[in-house]
HTML snippet that shows the backbone in 3Dmol.js (N, CA, C, O; Angstrom):
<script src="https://3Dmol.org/build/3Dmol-min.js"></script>
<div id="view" style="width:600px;height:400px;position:relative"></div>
<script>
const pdb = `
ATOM      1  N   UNK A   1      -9.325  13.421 -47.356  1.00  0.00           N
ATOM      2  CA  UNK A   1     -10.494  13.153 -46.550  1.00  0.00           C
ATOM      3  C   UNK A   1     -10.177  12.140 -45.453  1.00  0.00           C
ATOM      4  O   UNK A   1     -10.376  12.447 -44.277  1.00  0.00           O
ATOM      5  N   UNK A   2      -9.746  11.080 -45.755  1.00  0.00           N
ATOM      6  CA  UNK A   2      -8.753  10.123 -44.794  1.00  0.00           C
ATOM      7  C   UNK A   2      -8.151  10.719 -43.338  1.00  0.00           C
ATOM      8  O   UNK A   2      -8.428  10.676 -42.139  1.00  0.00           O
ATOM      9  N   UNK A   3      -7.177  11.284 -44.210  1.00  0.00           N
ATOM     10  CA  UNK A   3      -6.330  11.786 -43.295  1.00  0.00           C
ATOM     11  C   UNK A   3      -7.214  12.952 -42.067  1.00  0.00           C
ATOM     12  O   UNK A   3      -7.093  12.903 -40.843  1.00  0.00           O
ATOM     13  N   UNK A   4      -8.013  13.862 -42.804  1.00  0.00           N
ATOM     14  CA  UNK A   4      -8.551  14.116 -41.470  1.00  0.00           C
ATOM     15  C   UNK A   4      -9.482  13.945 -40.714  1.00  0.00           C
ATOM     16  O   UNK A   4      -9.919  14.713 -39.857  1.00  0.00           O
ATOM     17  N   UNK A   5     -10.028  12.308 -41.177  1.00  0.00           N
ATOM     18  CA  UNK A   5     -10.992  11.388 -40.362  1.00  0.00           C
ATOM     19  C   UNK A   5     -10.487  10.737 -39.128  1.00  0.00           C
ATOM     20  O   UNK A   5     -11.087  10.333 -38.133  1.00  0.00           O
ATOM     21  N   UNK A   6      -8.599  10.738 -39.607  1.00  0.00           N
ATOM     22  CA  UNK A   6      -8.144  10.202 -39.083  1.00  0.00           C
ATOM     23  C   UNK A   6      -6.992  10.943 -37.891  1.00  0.00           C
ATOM     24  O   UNK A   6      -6.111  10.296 -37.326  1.00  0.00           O
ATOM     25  N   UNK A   7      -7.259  12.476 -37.680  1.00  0.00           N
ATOM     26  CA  UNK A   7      -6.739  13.090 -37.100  1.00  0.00           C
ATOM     27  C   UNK A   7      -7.775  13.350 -36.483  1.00  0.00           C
ATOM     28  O   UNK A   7      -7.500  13.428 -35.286  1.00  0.00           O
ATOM     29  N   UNK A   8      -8.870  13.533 -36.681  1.00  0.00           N
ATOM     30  CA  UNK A   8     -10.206  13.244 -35.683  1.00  0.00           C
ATOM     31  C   UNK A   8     -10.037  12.193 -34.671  1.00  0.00           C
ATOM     32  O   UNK A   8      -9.810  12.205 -33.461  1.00  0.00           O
ATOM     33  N   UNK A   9     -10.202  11.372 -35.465  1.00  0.00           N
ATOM     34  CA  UNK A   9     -10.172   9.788 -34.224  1.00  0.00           C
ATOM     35  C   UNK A   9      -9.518  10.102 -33.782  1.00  0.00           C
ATOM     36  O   UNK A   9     -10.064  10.493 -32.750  1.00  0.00           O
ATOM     37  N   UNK A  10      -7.999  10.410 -33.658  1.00  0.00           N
ATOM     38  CA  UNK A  10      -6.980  10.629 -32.843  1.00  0.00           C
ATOM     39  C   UNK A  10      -6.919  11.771 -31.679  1.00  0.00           C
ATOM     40  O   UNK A  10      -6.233  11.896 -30.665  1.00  0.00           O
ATOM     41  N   UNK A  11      -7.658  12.327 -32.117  1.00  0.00           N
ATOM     42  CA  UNK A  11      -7.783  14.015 -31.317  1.00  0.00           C
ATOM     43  C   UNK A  11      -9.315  13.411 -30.272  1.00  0.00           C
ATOM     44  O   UNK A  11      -9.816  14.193 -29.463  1.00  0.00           O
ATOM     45  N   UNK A  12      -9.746  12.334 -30.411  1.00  0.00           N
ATOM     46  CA  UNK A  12     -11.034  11.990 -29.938  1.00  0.00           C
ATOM     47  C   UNK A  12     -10.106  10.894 -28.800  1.00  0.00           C
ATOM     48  O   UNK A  12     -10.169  10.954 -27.572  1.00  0.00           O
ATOM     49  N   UNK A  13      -9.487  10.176 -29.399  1.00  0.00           N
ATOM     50  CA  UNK A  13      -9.121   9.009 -28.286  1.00  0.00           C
ATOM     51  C   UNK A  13      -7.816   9.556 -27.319  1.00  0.00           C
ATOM     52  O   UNK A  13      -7.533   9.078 -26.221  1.00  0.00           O
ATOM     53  N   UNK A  14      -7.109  10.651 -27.983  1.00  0.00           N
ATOM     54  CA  UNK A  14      -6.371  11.711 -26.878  1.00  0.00           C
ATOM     55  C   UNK A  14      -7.326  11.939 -26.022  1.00  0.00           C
ATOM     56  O   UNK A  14      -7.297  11.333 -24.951  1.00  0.00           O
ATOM     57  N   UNK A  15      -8.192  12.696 -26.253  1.00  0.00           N
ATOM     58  CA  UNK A  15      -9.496  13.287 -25.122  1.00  0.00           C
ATOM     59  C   UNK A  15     -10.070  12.210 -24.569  1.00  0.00           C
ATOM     60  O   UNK A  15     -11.028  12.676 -23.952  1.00  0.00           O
ATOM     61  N   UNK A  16     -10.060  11.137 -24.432  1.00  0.00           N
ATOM     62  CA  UNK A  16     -10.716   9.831 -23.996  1.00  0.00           C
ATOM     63  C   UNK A  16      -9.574   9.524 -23.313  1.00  0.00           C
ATOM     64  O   UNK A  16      -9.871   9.708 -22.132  1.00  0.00           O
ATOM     65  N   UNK A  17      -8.041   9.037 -23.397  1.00  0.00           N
ATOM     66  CA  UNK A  17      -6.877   8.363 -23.029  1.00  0.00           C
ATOM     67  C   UNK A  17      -6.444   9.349 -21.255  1.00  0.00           C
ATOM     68  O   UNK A  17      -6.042   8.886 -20.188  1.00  0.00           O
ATOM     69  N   UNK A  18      -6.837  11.101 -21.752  1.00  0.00           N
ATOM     70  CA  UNK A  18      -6.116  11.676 -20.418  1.00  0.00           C
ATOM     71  C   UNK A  18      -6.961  11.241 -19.246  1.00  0.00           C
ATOM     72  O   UNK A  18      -6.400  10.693 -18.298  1.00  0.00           O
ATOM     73  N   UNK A  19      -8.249  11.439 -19.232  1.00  0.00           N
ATOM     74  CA  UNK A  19      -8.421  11.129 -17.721  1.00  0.00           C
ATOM     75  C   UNK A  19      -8.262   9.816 -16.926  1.00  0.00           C
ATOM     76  O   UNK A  19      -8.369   9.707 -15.704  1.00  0.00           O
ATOM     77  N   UNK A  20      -7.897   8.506 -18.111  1.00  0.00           N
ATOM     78  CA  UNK A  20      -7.565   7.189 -17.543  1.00  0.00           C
ATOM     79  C   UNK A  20      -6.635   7.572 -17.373  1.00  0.00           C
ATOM     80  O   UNK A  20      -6.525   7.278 -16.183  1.00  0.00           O
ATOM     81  N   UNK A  21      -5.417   8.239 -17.716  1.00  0.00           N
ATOM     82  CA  UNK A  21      -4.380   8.677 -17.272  1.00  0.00           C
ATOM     83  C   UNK A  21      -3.867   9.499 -16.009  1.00  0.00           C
ATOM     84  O   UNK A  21      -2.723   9.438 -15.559  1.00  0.00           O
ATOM     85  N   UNK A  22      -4.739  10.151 -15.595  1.00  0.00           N
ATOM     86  CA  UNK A  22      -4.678  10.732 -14.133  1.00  0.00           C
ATOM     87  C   UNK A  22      -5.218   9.787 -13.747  1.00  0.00           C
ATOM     88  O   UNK A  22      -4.357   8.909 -13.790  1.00  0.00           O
ATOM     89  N   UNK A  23      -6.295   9.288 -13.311  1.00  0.00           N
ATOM     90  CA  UNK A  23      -6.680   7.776 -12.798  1.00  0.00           C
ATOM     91  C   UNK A  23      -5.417   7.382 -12.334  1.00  0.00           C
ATOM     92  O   UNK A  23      -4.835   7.599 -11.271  1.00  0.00           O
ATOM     93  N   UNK A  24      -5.001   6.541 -13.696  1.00  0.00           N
ATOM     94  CA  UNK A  24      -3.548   5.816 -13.195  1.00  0.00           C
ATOM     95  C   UNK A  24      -2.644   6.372 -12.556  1.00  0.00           C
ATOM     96  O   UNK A  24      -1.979   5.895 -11.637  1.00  0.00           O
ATOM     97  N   UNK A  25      -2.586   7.405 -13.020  1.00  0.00           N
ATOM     98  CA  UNK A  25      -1.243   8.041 -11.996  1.00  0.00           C
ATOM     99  C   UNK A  25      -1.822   8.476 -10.794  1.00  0.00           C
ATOM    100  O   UNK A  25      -1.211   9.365 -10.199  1.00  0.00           O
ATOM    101  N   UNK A  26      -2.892   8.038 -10.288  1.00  0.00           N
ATOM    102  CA  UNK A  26      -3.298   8.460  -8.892  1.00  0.00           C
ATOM    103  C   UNK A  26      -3.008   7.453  -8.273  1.00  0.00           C
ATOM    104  O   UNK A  26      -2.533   7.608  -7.148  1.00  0.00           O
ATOM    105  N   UNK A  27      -3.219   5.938  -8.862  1.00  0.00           N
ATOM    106  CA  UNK A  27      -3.573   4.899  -8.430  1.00  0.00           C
ATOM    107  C   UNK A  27      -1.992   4.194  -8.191  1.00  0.00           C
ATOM    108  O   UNK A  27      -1.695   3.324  -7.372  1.00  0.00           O
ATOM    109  N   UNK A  28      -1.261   4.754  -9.010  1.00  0.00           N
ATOM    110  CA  UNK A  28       0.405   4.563  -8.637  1.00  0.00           C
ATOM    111  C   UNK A  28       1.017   5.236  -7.536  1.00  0.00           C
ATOM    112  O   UNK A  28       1.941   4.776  -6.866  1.00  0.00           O
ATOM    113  N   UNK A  29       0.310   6.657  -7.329  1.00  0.00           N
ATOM    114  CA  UNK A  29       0.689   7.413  -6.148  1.00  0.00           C
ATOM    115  C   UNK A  29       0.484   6.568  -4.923  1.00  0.00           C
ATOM    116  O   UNK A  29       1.448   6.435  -4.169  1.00  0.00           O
ATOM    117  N   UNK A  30      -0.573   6.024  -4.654  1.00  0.00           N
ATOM    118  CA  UNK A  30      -1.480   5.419  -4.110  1.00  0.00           C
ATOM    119  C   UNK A  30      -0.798   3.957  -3.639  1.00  0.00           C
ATOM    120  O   UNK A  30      -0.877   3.360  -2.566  1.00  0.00           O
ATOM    121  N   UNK A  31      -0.288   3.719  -4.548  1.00  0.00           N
ATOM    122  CA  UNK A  31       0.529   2.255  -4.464  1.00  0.00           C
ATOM    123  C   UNK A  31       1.288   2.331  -3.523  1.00  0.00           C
ATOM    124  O   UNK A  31       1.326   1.625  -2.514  1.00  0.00           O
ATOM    125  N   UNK A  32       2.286   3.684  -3.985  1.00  0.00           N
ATOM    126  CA  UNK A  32       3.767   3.657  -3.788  1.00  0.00           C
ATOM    127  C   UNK A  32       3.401   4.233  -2.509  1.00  0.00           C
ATOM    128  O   UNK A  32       4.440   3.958  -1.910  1.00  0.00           O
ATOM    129  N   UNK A  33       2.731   4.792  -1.709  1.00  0.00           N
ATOM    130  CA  UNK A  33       2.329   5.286  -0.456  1.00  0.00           C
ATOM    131  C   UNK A  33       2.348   3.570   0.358  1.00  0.00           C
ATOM    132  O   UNK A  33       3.088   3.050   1.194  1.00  0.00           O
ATOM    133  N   UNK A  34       1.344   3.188  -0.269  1.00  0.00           N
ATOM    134  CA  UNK A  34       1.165   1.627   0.139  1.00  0.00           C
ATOM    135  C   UNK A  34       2.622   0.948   0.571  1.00  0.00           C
ATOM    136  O   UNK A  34       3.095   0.863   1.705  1.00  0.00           O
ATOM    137  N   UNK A  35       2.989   0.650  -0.252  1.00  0.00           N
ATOM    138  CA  UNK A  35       4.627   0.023  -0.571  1.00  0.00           C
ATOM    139  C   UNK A  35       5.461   0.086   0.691  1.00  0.00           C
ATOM    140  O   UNK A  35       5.946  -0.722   1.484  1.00  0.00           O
ATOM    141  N   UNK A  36       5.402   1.802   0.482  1.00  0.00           N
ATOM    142  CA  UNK A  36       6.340   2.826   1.220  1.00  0.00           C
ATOM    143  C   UNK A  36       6.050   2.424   2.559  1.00  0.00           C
ATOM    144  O   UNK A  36       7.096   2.186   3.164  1.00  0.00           O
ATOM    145  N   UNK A  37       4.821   2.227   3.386  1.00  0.00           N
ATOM    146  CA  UNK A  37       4.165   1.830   4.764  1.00  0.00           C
ATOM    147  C   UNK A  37       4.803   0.057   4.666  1.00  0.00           C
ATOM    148  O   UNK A  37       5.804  -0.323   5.274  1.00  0.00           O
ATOM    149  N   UNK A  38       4.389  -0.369   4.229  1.00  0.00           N
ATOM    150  CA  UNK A  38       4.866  -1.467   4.151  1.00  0.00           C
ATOM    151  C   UNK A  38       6.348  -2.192   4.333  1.00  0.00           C
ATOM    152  O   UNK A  38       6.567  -3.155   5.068  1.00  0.00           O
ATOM    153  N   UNK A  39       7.200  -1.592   3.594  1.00  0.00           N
ATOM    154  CA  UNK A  39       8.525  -1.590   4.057  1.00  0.00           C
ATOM    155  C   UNK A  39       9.242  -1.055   5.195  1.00  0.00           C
ATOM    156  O   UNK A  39      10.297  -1.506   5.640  1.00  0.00           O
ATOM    157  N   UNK A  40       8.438   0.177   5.738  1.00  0.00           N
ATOM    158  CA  UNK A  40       8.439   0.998   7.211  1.00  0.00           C
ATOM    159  C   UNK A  40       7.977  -0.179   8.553  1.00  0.00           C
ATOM    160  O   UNK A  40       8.439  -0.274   9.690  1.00  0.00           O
ATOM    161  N   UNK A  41       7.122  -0.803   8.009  1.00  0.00           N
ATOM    162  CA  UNK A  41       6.778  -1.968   8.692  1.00  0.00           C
ATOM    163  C   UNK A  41       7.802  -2.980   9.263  1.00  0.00           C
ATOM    164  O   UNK A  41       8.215  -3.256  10.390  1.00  0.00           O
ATOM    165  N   UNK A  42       8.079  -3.499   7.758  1.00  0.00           N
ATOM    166  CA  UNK A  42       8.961  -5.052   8.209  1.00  0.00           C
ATOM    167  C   UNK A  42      10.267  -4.466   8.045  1.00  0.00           C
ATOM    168  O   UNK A  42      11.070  -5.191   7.459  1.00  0.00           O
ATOM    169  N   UNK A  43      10.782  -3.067   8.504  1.00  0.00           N
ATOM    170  CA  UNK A  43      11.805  -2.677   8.423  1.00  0.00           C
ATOM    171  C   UNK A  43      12.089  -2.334   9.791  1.00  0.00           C
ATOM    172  O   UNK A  43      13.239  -1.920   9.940  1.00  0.00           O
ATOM    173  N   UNK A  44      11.346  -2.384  10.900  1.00  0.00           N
ATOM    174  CA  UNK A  44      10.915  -1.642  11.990  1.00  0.00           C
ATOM    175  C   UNK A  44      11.345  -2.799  12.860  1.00  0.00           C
ATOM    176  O   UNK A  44      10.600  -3.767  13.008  1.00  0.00           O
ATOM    177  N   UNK A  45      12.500  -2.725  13.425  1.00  0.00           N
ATOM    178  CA  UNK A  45      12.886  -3.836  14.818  1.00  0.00           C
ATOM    179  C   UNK A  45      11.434  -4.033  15.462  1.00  0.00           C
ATOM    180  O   UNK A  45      10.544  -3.190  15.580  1.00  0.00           O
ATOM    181  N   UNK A  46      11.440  -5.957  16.010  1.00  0.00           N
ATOM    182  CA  UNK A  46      10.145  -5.974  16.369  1.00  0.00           C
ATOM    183  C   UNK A  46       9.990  -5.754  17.752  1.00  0.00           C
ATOM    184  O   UNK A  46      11.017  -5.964  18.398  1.00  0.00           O
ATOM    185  N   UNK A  47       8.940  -5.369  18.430  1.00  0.00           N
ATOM    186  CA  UNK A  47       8.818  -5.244  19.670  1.00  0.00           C
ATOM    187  C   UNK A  47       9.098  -5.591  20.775  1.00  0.00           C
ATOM    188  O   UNK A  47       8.511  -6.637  21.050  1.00  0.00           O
ATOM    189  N   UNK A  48       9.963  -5.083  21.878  1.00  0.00           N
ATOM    190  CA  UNK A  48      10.030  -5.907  22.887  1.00  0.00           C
ATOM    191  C   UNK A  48       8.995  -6.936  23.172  1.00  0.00           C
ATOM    192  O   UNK A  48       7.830  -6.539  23.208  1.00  0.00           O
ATOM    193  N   UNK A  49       9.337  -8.723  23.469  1.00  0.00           N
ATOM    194  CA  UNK A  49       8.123  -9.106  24.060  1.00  0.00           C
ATOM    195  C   UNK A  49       7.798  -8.653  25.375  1.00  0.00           C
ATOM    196  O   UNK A  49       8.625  -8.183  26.156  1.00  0.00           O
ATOM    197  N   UNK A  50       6.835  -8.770  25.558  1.00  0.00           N
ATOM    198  CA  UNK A  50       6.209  -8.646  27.186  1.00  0.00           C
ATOM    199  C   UNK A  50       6.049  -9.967  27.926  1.00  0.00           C
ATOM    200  O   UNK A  50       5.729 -10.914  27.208  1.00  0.00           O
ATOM    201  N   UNK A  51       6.244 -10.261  29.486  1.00  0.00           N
ATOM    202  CA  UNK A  51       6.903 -11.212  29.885  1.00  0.00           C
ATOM    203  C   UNK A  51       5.482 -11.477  30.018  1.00  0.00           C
ATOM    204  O   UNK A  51       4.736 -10.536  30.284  1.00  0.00           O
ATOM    205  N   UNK A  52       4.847 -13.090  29.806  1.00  0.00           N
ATOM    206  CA  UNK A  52       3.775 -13.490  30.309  1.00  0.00           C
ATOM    207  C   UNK A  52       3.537 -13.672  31.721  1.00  0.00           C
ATOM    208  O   UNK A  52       4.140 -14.431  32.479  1.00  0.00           O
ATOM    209  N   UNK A  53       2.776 -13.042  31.933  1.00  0.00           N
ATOM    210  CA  UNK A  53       2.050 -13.599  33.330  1.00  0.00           C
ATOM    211  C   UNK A  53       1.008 -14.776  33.459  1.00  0.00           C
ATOM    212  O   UNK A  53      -0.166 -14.868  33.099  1.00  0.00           O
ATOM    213  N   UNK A  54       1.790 -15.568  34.047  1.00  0.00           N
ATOM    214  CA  UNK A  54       1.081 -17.163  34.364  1.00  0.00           C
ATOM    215  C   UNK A  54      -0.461 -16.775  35.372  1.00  0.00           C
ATOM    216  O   UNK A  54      -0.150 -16.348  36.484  1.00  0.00           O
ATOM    217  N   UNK A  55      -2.027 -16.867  35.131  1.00  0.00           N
ATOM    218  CA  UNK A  55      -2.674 -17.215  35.947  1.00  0.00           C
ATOM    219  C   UNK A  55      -2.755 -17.942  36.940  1.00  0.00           C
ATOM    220  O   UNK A  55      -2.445 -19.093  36.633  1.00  0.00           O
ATOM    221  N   UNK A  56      -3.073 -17.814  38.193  1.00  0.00           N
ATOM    222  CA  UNK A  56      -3.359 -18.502  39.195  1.00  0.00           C
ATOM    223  C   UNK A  56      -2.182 -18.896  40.278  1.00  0.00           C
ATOM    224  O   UNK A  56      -1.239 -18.957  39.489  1.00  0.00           O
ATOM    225  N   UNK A  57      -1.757 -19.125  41.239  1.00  0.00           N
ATOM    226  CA  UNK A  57      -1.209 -19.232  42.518  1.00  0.00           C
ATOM    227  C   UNK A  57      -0.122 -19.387  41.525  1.00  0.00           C
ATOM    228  O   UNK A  57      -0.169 -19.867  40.393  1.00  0.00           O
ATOM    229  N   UNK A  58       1.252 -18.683  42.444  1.00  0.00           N
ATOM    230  CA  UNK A  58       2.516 -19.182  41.888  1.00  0.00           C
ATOM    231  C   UNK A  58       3.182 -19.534  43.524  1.00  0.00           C
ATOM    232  O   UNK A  58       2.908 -18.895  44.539  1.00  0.00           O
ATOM    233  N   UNK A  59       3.898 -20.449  43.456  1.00  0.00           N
ATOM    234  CA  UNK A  59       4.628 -20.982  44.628  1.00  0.00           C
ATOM    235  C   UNK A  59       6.024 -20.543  44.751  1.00  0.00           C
ATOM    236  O   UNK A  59       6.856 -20.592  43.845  1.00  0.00           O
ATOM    237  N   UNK A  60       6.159 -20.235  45.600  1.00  0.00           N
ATOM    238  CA  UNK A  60       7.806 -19.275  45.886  1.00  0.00           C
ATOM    239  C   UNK A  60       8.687 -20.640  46.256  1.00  0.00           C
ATOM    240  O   UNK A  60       8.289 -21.551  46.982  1.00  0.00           O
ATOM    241  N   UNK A  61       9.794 -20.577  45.681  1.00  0.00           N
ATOM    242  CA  UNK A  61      11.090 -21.667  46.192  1.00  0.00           C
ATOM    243  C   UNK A  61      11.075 -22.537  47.243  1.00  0.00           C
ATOM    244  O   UNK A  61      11.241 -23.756  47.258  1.00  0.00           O
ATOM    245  N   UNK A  62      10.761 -21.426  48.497  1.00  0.00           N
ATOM    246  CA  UNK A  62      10.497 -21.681  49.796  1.00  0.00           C
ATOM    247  C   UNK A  62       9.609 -22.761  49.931  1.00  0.00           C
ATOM    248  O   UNK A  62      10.133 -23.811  50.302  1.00  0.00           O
ATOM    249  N   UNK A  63       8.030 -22.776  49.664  1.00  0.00           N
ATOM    250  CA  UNK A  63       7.307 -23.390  49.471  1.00  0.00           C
ATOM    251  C   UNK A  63       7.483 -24.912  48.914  1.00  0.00           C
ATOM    252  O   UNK A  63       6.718 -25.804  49.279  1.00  0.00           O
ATOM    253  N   UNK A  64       8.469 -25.118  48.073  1.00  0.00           N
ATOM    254  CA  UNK A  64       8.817 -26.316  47.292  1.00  0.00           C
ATOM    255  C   UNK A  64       9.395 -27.209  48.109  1.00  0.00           C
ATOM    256  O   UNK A  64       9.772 -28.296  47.670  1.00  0.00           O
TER     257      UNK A  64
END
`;
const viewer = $3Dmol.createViewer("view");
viewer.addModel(pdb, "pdb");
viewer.setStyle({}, {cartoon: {color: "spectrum"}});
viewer.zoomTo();
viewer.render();
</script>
């Protein structure tokens, strides 16, 4: 009688355990997508800078 009270429970918390289980393995897919962008990132030579342009009158050599 035990024993198949206890192959019940078990056959009950299998059926309870799989769909947290796709869950998780979505949520790892999910990660590793994450991760994956992330390292594409700081793996990525950084951008040329762009030369600032100073506001307002600039004085040519001449001028000085």
């Amino acid at each position: 009688m035990r024993l198949r009270q206890a192959a019940t429970q078990i056959a009950e918390l299998d059926r309870r355990l799989r769909p947290a289980e796709r869950r998780i393995g979505q949520h790892d897919e999910h990660l590793a997508g994450i991760v994956r962008k992330l390292r594409e990132l700081t793996a990525s030579p950084p951008s040329p800078a762009k030369p600032v342009r100073r506001i307002g009158f600039i004085k040519s050599e001449e001028d000085v």
